[in-house]
C-alpha positions in Angstrom: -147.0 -25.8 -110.4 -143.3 -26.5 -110.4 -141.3 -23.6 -110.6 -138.2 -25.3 -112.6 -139.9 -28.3 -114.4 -138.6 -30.3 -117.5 -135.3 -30.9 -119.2 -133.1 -28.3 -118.2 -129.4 -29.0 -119.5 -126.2 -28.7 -117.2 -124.5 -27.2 -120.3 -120.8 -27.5 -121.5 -118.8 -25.0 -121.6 -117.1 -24.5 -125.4 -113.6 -23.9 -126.1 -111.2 -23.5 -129.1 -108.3 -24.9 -130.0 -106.6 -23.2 -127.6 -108.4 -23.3 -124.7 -110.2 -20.3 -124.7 -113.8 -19.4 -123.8 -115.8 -19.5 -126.8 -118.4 -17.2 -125.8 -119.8 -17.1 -129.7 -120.0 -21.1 -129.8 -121.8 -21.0 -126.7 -123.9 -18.6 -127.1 -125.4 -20.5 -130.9 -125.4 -24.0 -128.4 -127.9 -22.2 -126.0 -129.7 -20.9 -128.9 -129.8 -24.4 -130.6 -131.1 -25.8 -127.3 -133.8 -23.5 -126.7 -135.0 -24.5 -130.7 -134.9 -28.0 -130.1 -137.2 -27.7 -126.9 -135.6 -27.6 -123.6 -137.1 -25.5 -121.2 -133.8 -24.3 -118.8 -130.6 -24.0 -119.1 -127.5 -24.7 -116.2 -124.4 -22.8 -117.0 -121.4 -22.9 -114.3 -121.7 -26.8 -113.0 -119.5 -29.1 -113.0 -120.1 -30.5 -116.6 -119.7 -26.8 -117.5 -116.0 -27.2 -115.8 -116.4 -24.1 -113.9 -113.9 -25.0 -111.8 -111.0 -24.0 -114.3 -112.5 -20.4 -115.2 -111.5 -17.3 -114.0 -113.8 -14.9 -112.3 -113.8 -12.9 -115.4 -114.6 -16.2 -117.6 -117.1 -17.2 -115.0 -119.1 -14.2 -114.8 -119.1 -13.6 -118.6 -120.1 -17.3 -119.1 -123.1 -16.5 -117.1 -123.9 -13.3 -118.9 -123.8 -15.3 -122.3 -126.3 -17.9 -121.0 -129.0 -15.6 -119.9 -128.4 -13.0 -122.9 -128.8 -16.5 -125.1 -131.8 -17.3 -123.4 -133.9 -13.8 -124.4 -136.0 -15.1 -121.9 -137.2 -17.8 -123.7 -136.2 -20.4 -121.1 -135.3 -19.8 -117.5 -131.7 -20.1 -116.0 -130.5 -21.7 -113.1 -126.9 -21.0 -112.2 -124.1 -23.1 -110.6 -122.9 -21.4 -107.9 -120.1 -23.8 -106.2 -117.5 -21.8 -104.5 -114.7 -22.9 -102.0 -116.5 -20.7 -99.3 -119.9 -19.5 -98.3 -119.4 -15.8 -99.1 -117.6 -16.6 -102.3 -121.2 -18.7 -103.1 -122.4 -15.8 -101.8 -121.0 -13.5 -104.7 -121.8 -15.8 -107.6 -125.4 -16.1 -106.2 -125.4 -12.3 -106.4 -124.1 -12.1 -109.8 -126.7 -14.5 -111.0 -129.6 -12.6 -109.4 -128.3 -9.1 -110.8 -127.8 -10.6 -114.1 -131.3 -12.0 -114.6 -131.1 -15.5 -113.8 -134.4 -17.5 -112.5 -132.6 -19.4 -109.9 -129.3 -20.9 -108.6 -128.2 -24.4 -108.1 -126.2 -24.7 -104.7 -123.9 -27.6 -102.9 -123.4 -27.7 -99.3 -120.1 -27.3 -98.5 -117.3 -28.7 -100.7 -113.9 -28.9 -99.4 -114.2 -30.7 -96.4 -117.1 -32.7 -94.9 -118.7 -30.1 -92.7 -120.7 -30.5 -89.6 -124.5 -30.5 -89.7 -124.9 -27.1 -88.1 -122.8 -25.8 -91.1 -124.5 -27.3 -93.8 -127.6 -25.4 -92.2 -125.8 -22.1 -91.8 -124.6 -22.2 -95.6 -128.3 -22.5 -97.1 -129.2 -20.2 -94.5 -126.9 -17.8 -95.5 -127.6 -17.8 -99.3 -131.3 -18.0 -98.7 -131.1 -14.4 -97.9 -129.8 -13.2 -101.1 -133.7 -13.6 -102.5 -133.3 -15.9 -105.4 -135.0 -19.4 -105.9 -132.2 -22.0 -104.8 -131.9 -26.0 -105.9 -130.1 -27.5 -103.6 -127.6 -29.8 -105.3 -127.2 -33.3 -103.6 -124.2 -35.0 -104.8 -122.7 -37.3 -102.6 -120.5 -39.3 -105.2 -118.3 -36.5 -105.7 -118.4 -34.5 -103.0 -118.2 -35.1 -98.9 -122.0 -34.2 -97.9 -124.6 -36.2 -98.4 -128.0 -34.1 -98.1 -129.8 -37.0 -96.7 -134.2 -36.2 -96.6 -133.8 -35.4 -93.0 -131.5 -32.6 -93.6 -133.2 -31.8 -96.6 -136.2 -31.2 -94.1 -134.0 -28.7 -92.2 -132.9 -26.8 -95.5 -136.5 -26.8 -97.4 -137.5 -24.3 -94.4 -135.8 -21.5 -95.8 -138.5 -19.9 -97.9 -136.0 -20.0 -101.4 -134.7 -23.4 -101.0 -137.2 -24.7 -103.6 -135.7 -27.7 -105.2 -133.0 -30.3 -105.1 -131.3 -32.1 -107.5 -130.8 -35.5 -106.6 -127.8 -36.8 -107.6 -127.1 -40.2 -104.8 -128.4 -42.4 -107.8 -131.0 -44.2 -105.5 -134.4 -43.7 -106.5 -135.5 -44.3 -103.0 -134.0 -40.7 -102.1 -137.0 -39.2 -104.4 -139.4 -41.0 -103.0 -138.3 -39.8 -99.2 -137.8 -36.4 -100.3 -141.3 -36.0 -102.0 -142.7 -37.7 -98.6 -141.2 -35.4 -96.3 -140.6 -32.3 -97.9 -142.4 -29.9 -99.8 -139.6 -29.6 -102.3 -139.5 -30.3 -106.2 -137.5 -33.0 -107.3 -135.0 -32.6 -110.2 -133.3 -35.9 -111.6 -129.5 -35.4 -111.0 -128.0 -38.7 -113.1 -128.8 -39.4 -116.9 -129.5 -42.6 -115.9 -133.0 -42.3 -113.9 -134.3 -40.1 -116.4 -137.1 -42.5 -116.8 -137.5 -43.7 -113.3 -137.4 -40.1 -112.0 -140.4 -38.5 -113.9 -142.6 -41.9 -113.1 -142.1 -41.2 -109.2 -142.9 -37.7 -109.5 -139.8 -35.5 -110.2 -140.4 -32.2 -111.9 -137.6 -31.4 -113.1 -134.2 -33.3 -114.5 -130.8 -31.3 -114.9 -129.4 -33.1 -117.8 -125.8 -33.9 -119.4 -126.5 -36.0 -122.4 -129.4 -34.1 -123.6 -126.2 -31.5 -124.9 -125.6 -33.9 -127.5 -129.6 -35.0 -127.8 -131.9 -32.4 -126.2 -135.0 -33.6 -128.6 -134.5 -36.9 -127.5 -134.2 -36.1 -123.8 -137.1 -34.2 -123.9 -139.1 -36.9 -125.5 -138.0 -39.0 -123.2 -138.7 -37.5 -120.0 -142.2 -36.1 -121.4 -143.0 -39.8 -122.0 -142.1 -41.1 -118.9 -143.9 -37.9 -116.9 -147.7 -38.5 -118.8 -146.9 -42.3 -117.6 -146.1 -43.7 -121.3 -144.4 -46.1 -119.5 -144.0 -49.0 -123.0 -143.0 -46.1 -125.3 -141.0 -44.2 -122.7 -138.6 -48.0 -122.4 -137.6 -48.3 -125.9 -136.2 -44.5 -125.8 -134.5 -45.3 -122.3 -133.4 -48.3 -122.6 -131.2 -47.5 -126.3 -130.3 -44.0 -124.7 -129.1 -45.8 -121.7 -125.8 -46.9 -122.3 -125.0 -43.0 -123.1 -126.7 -41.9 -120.1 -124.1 -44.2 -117.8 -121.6 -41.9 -118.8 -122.8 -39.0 -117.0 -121.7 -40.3 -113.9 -118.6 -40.9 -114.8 -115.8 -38.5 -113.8 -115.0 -38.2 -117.5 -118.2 -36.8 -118.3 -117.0 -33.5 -119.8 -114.8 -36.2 -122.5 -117.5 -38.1 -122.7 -120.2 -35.7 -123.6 -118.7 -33.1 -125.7 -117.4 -36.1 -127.6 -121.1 -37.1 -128.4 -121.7 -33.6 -128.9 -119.2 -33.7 -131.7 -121.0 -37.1 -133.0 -124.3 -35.1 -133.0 -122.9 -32.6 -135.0 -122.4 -30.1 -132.4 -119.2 -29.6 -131.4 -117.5 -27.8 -128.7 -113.9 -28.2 -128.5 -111.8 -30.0 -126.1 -112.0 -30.3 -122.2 -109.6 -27.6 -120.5 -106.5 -29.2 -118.7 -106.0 -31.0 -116.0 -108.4 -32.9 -118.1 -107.0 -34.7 -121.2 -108.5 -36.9 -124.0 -109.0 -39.8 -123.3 -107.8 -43.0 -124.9 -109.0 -43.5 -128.3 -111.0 -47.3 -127.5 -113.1 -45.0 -124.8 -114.3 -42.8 -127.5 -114.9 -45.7 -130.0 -117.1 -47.2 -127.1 -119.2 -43.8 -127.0 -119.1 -43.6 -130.6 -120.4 -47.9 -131.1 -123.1 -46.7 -128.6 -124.3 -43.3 -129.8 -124.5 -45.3 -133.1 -126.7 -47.7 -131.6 -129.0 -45.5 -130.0 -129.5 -43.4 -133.1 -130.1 -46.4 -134.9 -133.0 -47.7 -133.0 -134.4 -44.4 -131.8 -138.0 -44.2 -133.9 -140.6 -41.4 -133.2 
């Protein structure tokens, strides 16, 4: 049995007006979440713009997730840090805090030799706390091809990956040659990914439409392949947006269409020009329109 399987959401991180933290508004989204039926939750990732917080924000943000949860749903923690031992710390903080498991990238600031990619995972591995290993080559300068994935899935808490090239031929490899789950990375193979045998999908739309997403990747996992296509293919245009690096506008923006909303994105990021949010808002009208249960 998979140990993190389903819709877990990379959640957003609210703020007011001001650009604070709002731990309260977070805590009622994880809440909300958990109601609507996803079954984990990612606090800290990059949707989650954990690269603006403070150590004080980021730990407390953490807190609030798993206090949210009650144990309801598990929680996987990003844990991206500038060096190994800072990764380290937050993979600590996550384990004595109560989370399930950790979602880890190789190193991020440079493109690091193989040996070094082996020696991170290594590293955190013996902290004691299930790890997915987070593959995301479009952003970042490591690309953890099957063959090191291989190398990394030998460490007995390296237990997943999330997949985030966008080429469904990378699940298939990774399921052939490793023993480790498979969690969909982009929105947009949140069909395909299920149908090839991913567990798991770390989610960004589903903020804004967690019943949906759920739906959606339960269809596609029990092989509903006709009734699964109508959901995907009017969610689709939505789900492009995930790999955009706008995705924090983009999403919390169909958040606030949903009826959910969670402030702006914290600065450097801005809003974006108004005819980009009438494009979301012309296609999260469309796909609401069509979507039938």
């Amino acid at each position: 049995m998979a140990k993190f399987e389903g819709v877990y959401v990379a959640l957003v991180t609210p703020f007011t007006a001001n650009f604070e933290v709002d731990y309260k508004r977070l805590y009622e989204l994880c809440d909300w979440l958990i109601q609507e039926g996803v079954q984990g939750l990612v606090p800290t990732g990059s949707l989650g713009e954990y690269a603006t917080f403070t150590p004080e924000e980021r730990a407390k943000v953490v807190e609030t997730v798993i206090e949210a949860s009650r144990g309801r749903v598990p929680v996987v923690v990003g844990a991206a840090a500038p060096s190994t031992q800072q990764v380290i710390k937050w993979v600590e903080h996550a384990k004595d805090s109560g989370a399930e498991g950790v979602m880890v990238l190789p190193p991020i600031n440079y493109k690091p030799l193989r040996n070094e990619i082996i020696s991170h995972y290594e590293a955190i591995n013996k902290v004691g706390i299930p790890i997915v290993a987070y593959n995301n080559p479009r952003d970042y300068p490591t690309d953890l091809t099957p063959d090191l994935l291989e190398e990394i899935a030998k460490f007995e808490n390296v237990v997943a990956v999330k997949e985030f090239s966008g080429d469904i031929r990378r699940m298939h490899d990774i399921l052939d040659r490793t023993d480790l789950e498979v969690m969909v990375g982009v929105d947009d193979l949140s069909l395909e990914g299920p149908v090839v045998g991913a567990t798991g999908w770390i989610s960004g739309v589903p903020n804004a439409l967690p019943k949906e997403g759920v739906r959606l990747f339960n269809l596609a996992k029990d092989k509903k392949i006709d009734e699964a296509l109508k959901l995907y293919r009017r969610l689709l245009p939505l789900f492009h947006y995930d790999a955009s690096p706008q995705l924090v506008q983009y999403i919390k923006y169909m958040m606030e269409l949903a009826g959910q909303p969670v402030g702006p994105a914290r600065p450097p990021r801005l809003p974006l020009p108004q005819e980009e949010y009438e494009k979301v808002r012309k296609d999260f009208e469309r796909a609401m329109e069509k979507v039938q249960y």
